[in-house]
N, C-alpha and C positions, 0 to 999 in steps of 0.2 A: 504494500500500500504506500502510494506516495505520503507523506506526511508534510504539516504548514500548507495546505492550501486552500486557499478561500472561493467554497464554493454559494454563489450569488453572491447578493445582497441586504442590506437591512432596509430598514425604515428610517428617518430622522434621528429615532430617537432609541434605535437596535432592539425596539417589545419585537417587531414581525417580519417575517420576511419580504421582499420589497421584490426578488425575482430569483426562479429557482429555488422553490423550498423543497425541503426533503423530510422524512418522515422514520419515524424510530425502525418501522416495518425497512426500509430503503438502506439502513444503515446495514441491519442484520442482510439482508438480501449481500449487499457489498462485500462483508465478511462473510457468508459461505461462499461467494463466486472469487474470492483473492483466495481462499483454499480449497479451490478446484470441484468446489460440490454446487452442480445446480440449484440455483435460487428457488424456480420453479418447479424442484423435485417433489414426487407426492407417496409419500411411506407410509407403507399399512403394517399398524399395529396389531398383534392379534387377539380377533375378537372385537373391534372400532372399526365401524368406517376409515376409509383415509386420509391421511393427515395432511397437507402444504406444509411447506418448509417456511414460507413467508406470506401476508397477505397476499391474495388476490391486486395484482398493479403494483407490485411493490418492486421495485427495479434499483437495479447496482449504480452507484453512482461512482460514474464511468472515470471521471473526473479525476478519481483516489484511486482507481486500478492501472499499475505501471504497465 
């Protein structure tokens, strides 16, 4: 993972994001895909329907992947 990079921006006054926001789901998405395990992978437990690995839209911010 790259490290120190600033992805978007803030607002005035740094409460919201002002462009490019990303999401706690988007983060974890990032860390499985920088160790090689699909984001969108879907693992069944046995005995439970099957599980995602990350929200539904939740996508690697591409930005921090070297």
């Amino acid at each position: 993972l790259k490290r120190g990079e600033v992805i978007g921006s803030s607002d005035a006054t740094g409460a919201y994001p002002k462009d490019r926001p990303v999401t706690p789901a988007d983060l974890v998405a990032t860390l499985y895909a920088a160790f090689g395990i699909d984001p969108n992978l879907t693992v069944q437990v046995p005995g439970s329907e099957p599980i995602r690995l990350v929200d539904r839209g939740a996508a690697p911010i591409r930005e921090l992947l070297a």
